[in-house]
MARMARMAR-82474 format. One line per 8 residues: their letters; for each residue x, y, z of C-alpha. Coordinates in steps of 0.2 Angstrom, whole numbers, always signed. Layout:
<lumgus>
a = X/Y/Z ~ ...
</lumgus>
This chain:
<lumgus>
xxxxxxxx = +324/+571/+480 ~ +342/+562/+478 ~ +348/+555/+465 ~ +365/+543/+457 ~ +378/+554/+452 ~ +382/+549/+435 ~ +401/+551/+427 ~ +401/+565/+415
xxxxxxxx = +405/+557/+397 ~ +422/+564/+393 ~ +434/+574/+403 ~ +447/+579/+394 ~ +464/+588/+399 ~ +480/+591/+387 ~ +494/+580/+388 ~ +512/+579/+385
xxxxxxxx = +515/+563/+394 ~ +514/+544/+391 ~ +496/+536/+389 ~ +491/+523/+397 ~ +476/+513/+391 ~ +476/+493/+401 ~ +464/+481/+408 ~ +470/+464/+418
xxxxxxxx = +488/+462/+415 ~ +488/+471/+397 ~ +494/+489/+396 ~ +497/+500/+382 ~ +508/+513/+386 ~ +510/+524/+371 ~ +517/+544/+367 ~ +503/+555/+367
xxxxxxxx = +498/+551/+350 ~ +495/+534/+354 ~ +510/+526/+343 ~ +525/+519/+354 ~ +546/+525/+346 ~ +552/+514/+353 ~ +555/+524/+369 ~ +558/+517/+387
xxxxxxxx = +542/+520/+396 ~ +533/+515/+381 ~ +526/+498/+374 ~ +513/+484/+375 ~ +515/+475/+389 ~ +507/+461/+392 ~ +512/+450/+407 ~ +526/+463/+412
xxxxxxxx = +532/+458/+395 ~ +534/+473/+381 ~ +526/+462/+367 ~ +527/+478/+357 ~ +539/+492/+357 ~ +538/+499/+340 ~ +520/+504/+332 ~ +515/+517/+323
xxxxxxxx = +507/+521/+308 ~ +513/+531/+290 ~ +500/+539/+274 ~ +513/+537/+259 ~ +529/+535/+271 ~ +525/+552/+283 ~ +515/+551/+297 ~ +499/+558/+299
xxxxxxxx = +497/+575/+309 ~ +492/+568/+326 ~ +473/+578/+329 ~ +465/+569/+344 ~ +464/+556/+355 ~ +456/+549/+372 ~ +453/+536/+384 ~ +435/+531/+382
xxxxxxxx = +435/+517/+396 ~ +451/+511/+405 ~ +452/+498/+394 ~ +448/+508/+377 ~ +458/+522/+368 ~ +450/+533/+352 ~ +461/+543/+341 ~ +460/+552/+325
xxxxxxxx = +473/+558/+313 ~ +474/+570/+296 ~ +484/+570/+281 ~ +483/+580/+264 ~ +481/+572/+247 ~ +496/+571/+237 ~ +487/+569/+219 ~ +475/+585/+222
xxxxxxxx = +484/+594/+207 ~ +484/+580/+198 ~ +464/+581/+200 ~ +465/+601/+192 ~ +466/+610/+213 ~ +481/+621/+207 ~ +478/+625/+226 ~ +479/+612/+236
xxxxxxxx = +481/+621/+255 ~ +464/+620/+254 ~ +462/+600/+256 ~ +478/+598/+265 ~ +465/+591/+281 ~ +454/+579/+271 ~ +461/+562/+274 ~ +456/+554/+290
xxxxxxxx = +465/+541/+298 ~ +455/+535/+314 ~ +461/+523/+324 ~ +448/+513/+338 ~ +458/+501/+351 ~ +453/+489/+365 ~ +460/+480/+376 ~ +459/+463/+385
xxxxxxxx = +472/+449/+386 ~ +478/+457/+368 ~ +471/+471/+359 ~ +459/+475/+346 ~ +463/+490/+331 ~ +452/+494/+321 ~ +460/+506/+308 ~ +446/+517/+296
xxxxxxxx = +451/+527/+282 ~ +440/+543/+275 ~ +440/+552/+259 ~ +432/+568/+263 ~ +432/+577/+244 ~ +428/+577/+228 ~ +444/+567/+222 ~ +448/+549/+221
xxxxxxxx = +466/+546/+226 ~ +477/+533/+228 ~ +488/+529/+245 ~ +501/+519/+255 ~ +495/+516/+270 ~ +509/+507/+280 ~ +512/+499/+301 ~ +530/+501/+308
xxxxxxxx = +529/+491/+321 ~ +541/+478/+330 ~ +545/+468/+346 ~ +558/+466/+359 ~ +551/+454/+374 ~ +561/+466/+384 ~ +560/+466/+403 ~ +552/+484/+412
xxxxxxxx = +571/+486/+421 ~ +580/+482/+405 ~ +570/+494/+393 ~ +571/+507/+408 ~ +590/+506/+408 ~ +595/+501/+392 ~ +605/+486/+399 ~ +600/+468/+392
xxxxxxxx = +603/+454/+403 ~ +589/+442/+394 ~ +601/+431/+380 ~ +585/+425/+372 ~ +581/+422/+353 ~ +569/+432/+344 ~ +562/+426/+325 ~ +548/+436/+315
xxxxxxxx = +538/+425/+304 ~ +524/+435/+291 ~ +511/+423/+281 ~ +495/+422/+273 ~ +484/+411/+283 ~ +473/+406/+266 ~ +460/+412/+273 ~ +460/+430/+270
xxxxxxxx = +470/+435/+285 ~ +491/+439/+287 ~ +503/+436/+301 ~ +516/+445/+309 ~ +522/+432/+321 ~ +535/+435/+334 ~ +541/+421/+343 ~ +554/+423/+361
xxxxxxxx = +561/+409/+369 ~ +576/+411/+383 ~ +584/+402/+396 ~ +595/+405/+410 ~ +606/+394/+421 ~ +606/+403/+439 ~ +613/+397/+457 ~ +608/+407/+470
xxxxxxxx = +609/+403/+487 ~ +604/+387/+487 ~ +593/+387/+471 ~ +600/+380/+456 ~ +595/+375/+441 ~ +591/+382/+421 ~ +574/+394/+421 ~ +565/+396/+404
xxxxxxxx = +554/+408/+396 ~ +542/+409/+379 ~ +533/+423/+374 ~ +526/+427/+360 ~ +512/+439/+348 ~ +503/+435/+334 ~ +500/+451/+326 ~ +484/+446/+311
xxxxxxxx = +475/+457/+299 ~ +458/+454/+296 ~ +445/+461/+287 ~ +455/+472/+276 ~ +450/+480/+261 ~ +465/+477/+252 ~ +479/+463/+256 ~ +496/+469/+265
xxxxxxxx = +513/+464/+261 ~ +527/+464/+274 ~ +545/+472/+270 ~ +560/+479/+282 ~ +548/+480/+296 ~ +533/+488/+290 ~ +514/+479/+284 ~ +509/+490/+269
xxxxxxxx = +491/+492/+261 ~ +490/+499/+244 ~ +476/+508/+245 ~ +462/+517/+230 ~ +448/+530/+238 ~ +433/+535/+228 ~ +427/+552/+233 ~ +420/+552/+250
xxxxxxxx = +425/+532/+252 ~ +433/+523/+268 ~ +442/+507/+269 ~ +443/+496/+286 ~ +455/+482/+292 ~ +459/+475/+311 ~ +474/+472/+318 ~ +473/+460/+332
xxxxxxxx = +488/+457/+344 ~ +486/+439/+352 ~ +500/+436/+365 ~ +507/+419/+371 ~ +514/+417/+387 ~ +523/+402/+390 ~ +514/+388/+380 ~ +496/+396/+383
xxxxxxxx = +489/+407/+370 ~ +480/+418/+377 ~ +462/+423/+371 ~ +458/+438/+362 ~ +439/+440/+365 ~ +436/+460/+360 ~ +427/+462/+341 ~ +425/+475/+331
xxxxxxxx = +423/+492/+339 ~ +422/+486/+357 ~ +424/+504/+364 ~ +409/+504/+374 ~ +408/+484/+378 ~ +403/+470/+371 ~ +400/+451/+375 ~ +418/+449/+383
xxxxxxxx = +420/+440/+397 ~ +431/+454/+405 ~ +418/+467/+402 ~ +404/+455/+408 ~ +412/+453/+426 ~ +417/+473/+427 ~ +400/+473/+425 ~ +394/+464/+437
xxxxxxxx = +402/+473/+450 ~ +402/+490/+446 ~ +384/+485/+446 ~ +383/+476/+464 ~ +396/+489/+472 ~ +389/+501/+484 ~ +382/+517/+473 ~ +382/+534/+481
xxxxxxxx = +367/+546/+479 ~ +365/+564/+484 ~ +352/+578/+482 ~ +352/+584/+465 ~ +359/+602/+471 ~ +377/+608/+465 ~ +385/+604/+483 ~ +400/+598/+489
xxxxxxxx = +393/+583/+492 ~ +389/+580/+475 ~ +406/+584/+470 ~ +411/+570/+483 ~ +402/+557/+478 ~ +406/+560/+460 ~ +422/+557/+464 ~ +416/+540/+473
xxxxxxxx = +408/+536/+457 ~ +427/+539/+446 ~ +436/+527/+461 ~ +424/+514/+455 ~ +429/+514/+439 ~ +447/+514/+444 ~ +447/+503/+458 ~ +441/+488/+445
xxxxxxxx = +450/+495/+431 ~ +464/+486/+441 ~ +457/+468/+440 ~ +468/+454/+439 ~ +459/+445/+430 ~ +470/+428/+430 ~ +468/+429/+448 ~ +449/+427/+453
xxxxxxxx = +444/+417/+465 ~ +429/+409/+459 ~ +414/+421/+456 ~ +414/+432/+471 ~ +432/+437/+474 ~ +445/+447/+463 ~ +463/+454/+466 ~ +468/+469/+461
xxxxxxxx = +486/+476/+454 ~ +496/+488/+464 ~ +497/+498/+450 ~ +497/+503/+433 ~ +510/+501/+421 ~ +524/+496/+433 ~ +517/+485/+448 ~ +502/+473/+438
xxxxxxxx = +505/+461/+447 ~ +499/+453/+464 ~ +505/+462/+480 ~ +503/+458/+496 ~ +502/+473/+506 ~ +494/+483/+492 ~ +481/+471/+490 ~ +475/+470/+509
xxxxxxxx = +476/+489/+512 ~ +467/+493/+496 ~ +454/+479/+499 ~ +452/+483/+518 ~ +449/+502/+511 ~ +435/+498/+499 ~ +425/+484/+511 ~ +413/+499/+511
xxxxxxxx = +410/+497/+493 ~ +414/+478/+491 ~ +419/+464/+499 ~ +423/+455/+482 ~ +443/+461/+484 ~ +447/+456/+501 ~ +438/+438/+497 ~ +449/+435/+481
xxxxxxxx = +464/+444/+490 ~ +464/+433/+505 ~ +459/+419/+496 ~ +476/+421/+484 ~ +488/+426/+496 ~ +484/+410/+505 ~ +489/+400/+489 ~ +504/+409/+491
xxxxxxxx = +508/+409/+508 ~ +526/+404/+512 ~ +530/+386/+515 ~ +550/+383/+521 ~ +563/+393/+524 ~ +570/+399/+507 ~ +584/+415/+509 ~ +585/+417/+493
xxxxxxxx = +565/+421/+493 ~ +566/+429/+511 ~ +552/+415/+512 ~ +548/+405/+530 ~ +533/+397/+535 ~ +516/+407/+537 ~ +524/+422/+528 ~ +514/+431/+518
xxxxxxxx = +521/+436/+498 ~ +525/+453/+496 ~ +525/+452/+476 ~ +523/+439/+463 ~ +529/+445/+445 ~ +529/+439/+429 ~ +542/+448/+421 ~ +556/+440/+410
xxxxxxxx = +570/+442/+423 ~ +559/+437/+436 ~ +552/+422/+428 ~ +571/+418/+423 ~ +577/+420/+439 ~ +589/+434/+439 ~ +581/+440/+453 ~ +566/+432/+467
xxxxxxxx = +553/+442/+463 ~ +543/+430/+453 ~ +539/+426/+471 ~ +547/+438/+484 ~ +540/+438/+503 ~ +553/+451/+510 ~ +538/+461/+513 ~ +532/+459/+535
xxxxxxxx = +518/+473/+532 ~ +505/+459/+525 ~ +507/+445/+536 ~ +505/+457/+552 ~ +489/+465/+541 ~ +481/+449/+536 ~ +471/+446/+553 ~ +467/+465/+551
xxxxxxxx = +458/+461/+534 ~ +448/+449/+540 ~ +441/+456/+555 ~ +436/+470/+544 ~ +427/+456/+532 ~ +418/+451/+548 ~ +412/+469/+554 ~ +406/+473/+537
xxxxxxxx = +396/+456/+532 ~ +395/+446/+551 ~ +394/+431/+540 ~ +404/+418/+549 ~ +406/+406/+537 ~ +413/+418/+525 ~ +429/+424/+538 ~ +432/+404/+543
xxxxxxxx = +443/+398/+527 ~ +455/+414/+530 ~ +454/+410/+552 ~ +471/+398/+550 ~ +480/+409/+535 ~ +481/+422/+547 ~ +486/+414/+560 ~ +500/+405/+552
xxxxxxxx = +504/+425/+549 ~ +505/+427/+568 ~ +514/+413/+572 ~ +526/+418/+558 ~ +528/+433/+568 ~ +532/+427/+582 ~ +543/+416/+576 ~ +554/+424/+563
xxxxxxxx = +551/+443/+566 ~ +554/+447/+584 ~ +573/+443/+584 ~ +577/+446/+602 ~ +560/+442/+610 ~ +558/+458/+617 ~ +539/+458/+610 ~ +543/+471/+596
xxxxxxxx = +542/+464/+578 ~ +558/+469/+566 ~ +565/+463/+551 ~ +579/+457/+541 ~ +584/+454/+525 ~ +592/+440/+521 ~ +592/+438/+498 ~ +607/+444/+492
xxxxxxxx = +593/+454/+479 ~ +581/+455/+492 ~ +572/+471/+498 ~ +585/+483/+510 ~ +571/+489/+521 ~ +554/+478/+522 ~ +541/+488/+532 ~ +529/+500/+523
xxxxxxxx = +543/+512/+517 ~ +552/+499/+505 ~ +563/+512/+497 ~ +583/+507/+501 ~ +585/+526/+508 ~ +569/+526/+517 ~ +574/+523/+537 ~ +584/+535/+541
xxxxxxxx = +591/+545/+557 ~ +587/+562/+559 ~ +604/+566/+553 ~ +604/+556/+537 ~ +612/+540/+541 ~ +604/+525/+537 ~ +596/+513/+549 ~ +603/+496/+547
xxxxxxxx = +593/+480/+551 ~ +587/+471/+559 ~ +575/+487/+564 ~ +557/+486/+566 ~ +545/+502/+562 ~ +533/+511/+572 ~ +518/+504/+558 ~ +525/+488/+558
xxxxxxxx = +520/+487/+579 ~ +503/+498/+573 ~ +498/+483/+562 ~ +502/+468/+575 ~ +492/+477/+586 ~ +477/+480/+577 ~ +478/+461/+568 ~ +478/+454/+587
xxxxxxxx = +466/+467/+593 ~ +451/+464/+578 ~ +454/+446/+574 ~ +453/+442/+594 ~ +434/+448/+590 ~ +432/+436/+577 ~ +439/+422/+587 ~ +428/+426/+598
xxxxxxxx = +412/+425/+589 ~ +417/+408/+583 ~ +420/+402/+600 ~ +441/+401/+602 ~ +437/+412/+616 ~ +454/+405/+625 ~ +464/+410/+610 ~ +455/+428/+607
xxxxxxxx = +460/+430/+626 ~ +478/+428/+623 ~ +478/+440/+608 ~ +466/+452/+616 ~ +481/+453/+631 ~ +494/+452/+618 ~ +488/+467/+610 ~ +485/+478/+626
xxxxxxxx = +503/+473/+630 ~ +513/+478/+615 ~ +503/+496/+616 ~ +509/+498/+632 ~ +528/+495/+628 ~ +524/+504/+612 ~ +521/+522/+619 ~ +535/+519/+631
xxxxxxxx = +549/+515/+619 ~ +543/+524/+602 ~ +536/+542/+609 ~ +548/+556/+607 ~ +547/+568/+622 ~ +556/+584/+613 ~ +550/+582/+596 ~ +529/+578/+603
xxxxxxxx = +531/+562/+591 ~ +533/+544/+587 ~ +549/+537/+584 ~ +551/+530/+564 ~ +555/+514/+572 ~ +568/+507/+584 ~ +587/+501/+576 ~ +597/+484/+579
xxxxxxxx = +602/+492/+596 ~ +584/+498/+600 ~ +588/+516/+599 ~ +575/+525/+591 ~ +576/+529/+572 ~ +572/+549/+578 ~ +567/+554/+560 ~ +552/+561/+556
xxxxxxxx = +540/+554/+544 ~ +521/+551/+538 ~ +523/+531/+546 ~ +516/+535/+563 ~ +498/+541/+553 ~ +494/+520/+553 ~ +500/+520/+571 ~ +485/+534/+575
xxxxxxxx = +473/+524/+563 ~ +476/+506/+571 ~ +474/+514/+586 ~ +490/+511/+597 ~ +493/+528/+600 ~ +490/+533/+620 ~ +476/+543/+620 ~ +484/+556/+629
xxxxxxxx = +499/+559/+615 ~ +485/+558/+600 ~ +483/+576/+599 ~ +501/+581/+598 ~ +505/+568/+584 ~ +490/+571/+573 ~ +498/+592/+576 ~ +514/+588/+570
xxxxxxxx = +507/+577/+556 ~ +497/+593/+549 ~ +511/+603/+549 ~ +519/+609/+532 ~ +533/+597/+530 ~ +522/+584/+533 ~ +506/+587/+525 ~ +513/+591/+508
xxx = +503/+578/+497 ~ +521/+567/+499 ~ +520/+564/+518
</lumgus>
């Protein structure tokens, strides 16, 4: 007897952090309550945009005493609030400690391309009272880096507009527009931004006003009566509005477009069952079950690719956006459960892939994007991230991605469209990242903004010697050599199959070749290790660090050393959840 293992309801866990509640490129990231102060890490951001950095809500000018709150889905937040009646002696309670908890604020959100509030008011006694119910909120259109570090470098103009659309709705409407006249390296020219958010009240059981930054309700409860009103927050981002789908109490789903595809493929994903016996192996595959969940609680929505492939973010709240070596890996990781991510992955780096050479970009032809952002000092060209390729570890994975496409589907005319993406990858490789021609691939950067180091440790401090000094470039890593091989090693395969069987002989060689010179140059005879990678004078970079793991997963490890480098990597300083 077996059967699915099913997510348990609720888990709940205290908190005294930031909350983060998101679903495509939406994030509400809030204090613990749920309201935002205001605060750095908090806001709505929608298109890596803080659409709202102040909003929380006040009974007759105090806020309510925070009781509880939850995540219900990744995309849905429920939380409730208390507060006392002010006119209990008024009503003949000479003792009024006894209702000081009988005034419910609850607060029901969702989120999409905006969000969805629905805000519910309870009387629970024996006394009608009478209440000020009030929304501080307010917008900055700041950029992540600027709210991080308190430094504005946006000039833009922000106007707030509040109206009565004659309908029986209001309008809080801000309305961001900016420019900026940039030359960088070549690129010149005047970059423009306009965002905006509609905040509207709908359904109210009494009419708001607006004054110095708060919506007021003036509000009468009967005994034991509730009043209701939504607040809908419908962003604009350039000249599209975009649309705001959730209804009312859309906590569990609804007829969302969103919901409808998560859906679709959490129920089309692979499920895990296990006998029905407390084991380990129930416990596994409940965790299998929650990385479901997860995994499509990522979902760039903006960026399907028709109706059987979809990109996921690299993360939430900083990194939702579409990254190239984040989206390979994660979607090369999860073929077991889905091809659908490496499908719309693949399919949108190809969009992407780089066309000229661009330094300010660290673009060339057949490079793959490292990251395509959205923020405002992207999009107004401060920086090159709006579309950044100093990123090598995706364009020497991309082959690797699609061989594994191949060995988990053998569908050849689903790997053919991504054959030549990936080999415009190799021949970028070949062409722009092995500097000397020595047959090792490294990398330089050559933005003035660009990223210091490019391989899978993107930190500026990450290469380092054993003695702290930093490598300088051009470099190439140990896992930067890992993923070449394996690319021209698995995609040789698929050539093969599809009868290039001159060019899958070349790569095959290729392949057998650089792990030879690999295990000669990178092996560290004293320390029973791998090299970190090899500097501009190919001396090795002799620190030790987690990066020779992907050499032992691609494989290019000598059989004969694998032993001693999967040791070293067990040891303490290693495996300590940080690598």
């Amino acid at each position: 007897m077996s059967s699915e293992v099913r997510d348990s309801l609720i888990h709940l866990r205290p908190r005294d952090h930031t909350t983060y509640c998101g679903m495509g490129r939406t994030v509400m990231a809030a204090a613990p309550d749920g309201f935002l102060y205001g605060r750095s890490d908090e806001g709505l951001w929608i298109y890596q945009t803080r659409m709202l950095s102040k909003y929380r809500w006040l009974i007759n000018g105090k806020q309510p005493e925070y009781s509880a709150a939850s995540p219900v889905e990744q995309h849905s937040w429920l939380g409730y609030y208390i507060a006392p009646l002010e006119n209990c002696e008024d009503a003949g309670f000479p003792d009024c400690s006894a209702l000081q908890q009988t005034l419910e604020l609850r607060l029901t959100r969702s989120l999409g391309e905006g969000m969805h509030e629905d805000v519910d008011l309870a009387n629970h006694t024996q006394i009608s009272t009478r209440l000020k119910l009030e929304l501080d909120v307010d917008s900055d259109f700041a950029d992540p880096k600027e709210a991080q570090d308190g430094n504005r470098l946006q000039k833009g103009r922000l106007t707030r507009r509040w109206h009565d659309d004659g309908g029986g709705a209001w309008e809080l409407e801000f309305d961001y527009r900016a420019e900026h006249a940039y030359d960088h390296q070549g690129e010149k020219g005047i970059a423009r931004l306009h965002r905006g958010l509609k905040l509207r009240i709908e359904n109210a059981g009494s009419s708001p006003r607006f004054h110095d930054g708060k919506i007021a309700f003036e509000i009468e409860l009967p005994p034991h009566g509730t009043w209701h009103a939504c607040v809908l927050c419908q962003a604009q981002v350039e000249d599209n509005p975009l649309p705001l789908e959730h209804g009312c109490y859309a906590i569990h789903g609804g007829e969302h477009e969103w919901e409808r595809k998560r859906e679709l493929f959490l129920r089309g994903a692979t499920r895990f069952a296990v006998p029905e016996e407390k084991t380990l192996a129930a416990d596994f595959a409940r965790i299998l079950q929650r990385s479901r969940r997860d995994l499509i609680g990522l979902r760039l929505f903006d960026q399907d690719q028709g109706q059987q492939g979809w990109v996921p973010a690299a993360g939430l709240p900083t990194y939702v956006g579409l990254f190239g070596r984040d989206s390979l890996a994660s979607s090369w990781e999860s073929l077991m459960l889905s091809a659908e991510m490496a499908r719309g992955s693949m399919a949108a780096l190809a969009r992407y892939q780089g066309r000229k050479v661009d330094e300010w970009r660290d673009e060339q032809p057949g490079c793959f994007p490292h990251e395509l952002h959205t923020n405002p000092l992207s999009v107004l060209n401060f920086d090159p991230h709006a579309r950044y390729y100093g990123g090598i570890t995706g364009s020497l994975y991309y082959p690797t991605v699609v061989a594994g496409l191949w060995h988990w589907t053998g569908d050849k005319d689903l790997v053919r469209p991504f054959v030549e993406p990936a080999l415009r990858g190799l021949r970028w490789a070949e062409k722009f990242s092995d500097f000397d021609r020595d047959g090792f691939y490294e990398y330089m950067t050559l933005s003035e903004q660009g990223e210091k180091n490019q391989g899978w440790k993107d930190s500026d401090d990450a290469i380092v010697y054993r003695d702290g000094r930093q490598a300088q470039d051009p470099l190439g890593t140990c896992e930067m050599q890992a993923f070449a091989y394996a690319s021209k090693l698995h995609f040789s395969e698929v050539l093969w199959w599809l009868g290039e069987t001159d060019l899958a002989k070349k790569l095959y060689g290729e392949s057998q070749e650089l792990r030879q010179r690999f295990n000669e140059k990178f092996w560290m005879e004293d320390e029973g290790y791998l090299a970190m990678g090899l500097d501009m004078n190919k001396r090795q970079i002799d620190s030790v660090g987690s990066d020779p793991g992907h050499c032992l997963v691609s494989g290019i490890v000598d059989e004969s050393l694998v032993p001693r480098v999967a040791h070293r990597l067990m040891q303490p300083d290693l495996f300590s959840g940080w690598g």
